[in-house]
C-alpha positions as CSV (number, residue, x, y, z in Angstrom):
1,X,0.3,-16.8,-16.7
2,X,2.4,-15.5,-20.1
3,X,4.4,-12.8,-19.6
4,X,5.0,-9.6,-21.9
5,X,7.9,-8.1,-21.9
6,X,8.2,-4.4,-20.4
7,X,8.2,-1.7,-22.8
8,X,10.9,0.4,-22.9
9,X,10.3,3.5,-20.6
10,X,9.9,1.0,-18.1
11,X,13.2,-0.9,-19.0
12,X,14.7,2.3,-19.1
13,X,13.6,3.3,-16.0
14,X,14.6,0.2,-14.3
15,X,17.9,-0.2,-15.5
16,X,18.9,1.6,-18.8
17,X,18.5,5.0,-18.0
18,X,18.8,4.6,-13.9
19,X,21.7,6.1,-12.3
20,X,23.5,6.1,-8.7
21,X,22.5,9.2,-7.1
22,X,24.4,11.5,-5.0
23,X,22.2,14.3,-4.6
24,X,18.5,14.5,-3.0
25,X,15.9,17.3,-3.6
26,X,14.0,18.0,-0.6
27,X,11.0,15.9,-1.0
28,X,10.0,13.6,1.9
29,X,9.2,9.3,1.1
30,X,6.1,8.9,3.1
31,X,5.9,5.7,5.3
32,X,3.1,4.4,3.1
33,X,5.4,3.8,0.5
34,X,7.8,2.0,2.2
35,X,5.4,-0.3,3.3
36,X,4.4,-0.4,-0.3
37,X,8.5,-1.1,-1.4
38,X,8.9,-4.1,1.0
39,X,5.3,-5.6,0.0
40,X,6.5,-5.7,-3.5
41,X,10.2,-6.9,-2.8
42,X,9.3,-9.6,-0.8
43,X,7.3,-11.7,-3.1
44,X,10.6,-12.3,-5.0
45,X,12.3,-15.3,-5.0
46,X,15.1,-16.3,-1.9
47,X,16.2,-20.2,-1.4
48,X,13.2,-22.1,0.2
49,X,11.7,-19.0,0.0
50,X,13.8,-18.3,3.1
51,X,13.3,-14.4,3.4
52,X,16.8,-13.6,5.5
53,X,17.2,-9.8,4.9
54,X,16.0,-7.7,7.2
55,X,15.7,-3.7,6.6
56,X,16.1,-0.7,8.7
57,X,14.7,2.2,6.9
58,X,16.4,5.1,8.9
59,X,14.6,8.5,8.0
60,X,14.6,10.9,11.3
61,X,17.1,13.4,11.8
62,X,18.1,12.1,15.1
63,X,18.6,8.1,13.8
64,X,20.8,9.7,10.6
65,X,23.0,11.8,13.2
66,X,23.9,8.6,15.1
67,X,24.1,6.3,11.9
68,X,26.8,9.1,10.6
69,X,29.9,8.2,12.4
70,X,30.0,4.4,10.8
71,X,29.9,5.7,7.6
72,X,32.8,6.7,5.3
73,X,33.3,10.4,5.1
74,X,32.5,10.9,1.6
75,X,29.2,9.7,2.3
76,X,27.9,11.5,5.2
77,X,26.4,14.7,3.7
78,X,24.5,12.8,0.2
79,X,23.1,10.5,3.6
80,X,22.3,13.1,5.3
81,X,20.7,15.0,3.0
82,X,18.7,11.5,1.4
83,X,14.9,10.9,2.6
84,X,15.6,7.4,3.7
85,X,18.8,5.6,4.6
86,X,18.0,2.0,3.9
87,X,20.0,-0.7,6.0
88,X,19.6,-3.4,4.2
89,X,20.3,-6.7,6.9
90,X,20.5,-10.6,7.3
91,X,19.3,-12.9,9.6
92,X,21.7,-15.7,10.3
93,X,19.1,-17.8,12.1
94,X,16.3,-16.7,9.0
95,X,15.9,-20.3,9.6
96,X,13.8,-19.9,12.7
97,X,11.1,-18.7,10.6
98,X,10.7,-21.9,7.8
99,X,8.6,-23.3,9.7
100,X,6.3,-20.3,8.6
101,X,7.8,-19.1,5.4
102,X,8.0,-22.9,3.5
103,X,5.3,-25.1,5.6
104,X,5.6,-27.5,2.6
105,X,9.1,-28.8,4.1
106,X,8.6,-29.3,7.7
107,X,12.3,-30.1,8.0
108,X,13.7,-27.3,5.9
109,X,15.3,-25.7,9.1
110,X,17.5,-28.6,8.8
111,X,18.9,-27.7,5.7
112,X,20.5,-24.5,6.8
113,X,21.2,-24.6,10.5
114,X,23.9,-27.5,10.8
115,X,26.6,-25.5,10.7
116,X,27.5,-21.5,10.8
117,X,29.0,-21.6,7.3
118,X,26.0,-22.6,5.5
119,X,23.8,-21.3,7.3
120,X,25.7,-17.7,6.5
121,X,26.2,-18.4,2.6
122,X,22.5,-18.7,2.7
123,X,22.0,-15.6,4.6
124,X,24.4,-13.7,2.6
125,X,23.2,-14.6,-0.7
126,X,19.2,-14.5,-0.1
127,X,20.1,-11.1,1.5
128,X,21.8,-9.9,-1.4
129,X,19.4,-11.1,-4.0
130,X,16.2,-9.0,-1.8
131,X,18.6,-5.9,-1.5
132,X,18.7,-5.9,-5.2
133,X,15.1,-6.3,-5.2
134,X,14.5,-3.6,-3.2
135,X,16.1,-1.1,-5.4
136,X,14.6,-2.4,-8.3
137,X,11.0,-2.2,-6.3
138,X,12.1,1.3,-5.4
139,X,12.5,2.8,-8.9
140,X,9.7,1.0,-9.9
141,X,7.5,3.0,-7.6
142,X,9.3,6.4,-8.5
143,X,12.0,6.4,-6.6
144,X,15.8,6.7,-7.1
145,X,18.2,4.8,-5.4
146,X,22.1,5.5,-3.8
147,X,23.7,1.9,-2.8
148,X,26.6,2.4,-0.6
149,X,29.2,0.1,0.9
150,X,31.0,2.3,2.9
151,X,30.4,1.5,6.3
152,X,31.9,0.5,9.9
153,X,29.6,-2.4,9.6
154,X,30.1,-3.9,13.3
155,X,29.2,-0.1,14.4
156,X,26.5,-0.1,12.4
157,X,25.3,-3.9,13.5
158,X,25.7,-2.4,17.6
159,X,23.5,0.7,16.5
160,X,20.8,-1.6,14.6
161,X,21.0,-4.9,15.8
162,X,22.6,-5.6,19.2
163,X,21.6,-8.3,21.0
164,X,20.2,-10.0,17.5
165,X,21.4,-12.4,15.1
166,X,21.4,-10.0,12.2
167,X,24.0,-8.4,10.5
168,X,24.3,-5.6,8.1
169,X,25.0,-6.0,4.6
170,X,24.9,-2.9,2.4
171,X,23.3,0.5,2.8
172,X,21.1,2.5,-0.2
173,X,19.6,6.2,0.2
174,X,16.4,6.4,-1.0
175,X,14.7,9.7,-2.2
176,X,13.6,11.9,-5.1
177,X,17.4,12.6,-6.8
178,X,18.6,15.8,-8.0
179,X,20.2,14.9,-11.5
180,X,23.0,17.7,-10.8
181,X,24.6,14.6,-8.5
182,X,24.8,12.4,-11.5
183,X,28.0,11.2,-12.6
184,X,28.4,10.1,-16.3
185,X,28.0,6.4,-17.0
186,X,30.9,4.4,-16.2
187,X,32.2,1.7,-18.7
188,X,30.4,-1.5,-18.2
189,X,31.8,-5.3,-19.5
190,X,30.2,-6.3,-22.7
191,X,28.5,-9.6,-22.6
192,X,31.9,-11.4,-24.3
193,X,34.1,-10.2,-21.5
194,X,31.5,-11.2,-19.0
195,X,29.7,-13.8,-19.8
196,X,29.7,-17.4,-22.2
197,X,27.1,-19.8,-23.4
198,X,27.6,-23.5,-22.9
């Protein structure tokens, strides 16, 4: 199947023109279209399509009250006032599920579970790459994203996932933003600083 590039609302809309948002207008995400955002982020690629994140979307008042005490203070009220607090996970053991996910390698458990180090890159890295995917997906669909790292994570992994093998990675508010929470632009590195071709 060719590929066409996107044009350039949707480039802009993806990435040019997207911002961090701080501020949320009162507009509910219906649970219909989070169903919709994970259908459309998981098809993207992870190592032996290996699938490790695992998302909590938080969006009742009662879940954000108990979630607001692991994050920083600076940003308790944006969450509180967002639609959706994603929690974006891993799985360490993600390799439990091969057997399912990549039935072309019977043996691909192997791969990843010989040792807690690799089996954690993995995790770490495949996790990553779907929480990008999801914010991506999510302002594809309309919505605007607020990625957050500042979070008591092991309070946050004895809220969400006690007794499990996964562990929280980053968090993103999800919601309709309210452009008076933009911040200008910051700088970003020009391709010479960052980057080289070989």
């Amino acid at each position: 199947m060719s590929q066409t590039p996107l044009n350039q609302a949707a480039l802009d809309q993806l990435f040019l023109e997207a911002h961090t948002h701080n501020a949320w207008q009162d507009k509910p995400v219906a649970d219909e279209l989070l169903h919709r955002l994970y259908d459309m982020l998981r098809m993207a690629p992870t190592s032996a399509n290996s699938s490790p994140a695992r998302i909590v979307f938080v969006k009742s008042q009662a879940a954000k009250e108990q979630l607001m005490p692991a994050l920083m203070e600076g940003n308790r009220a944006k969450s509180m006032a967002a639609p959706v607090i994603a929690v974006i996970g891993y799985d360490l053991h993600f390799y439990d599920k091969l057997g399912q996910l990549f039935p072309n390698a019977p043996d691909a458990h192997t791969w990843f579970n010989k040792d807690e180090q690799t089996a954690f890159t993995n995790a770490f890295r495949n996790g990553s790459l779907q929480g990008a995917y999801l914010m991506i997906a999510a302002r594809a669909l309309g919505l605007d994203c607020g990625p957050m790292s500042g979070f008591d994570s092991a309070m946050v992994d004895q809220m969400l996932f006690a007794g499990t093998n996964i562990r929280s990675n980053f968090l993103c508010n999800l919601g309709y933003g309210d452009v008076k929470g933009v911040y200008p632009r910051n700088p970003r590195l020009s391709f010479a600083e960052a980057c080289k071709i070989v």
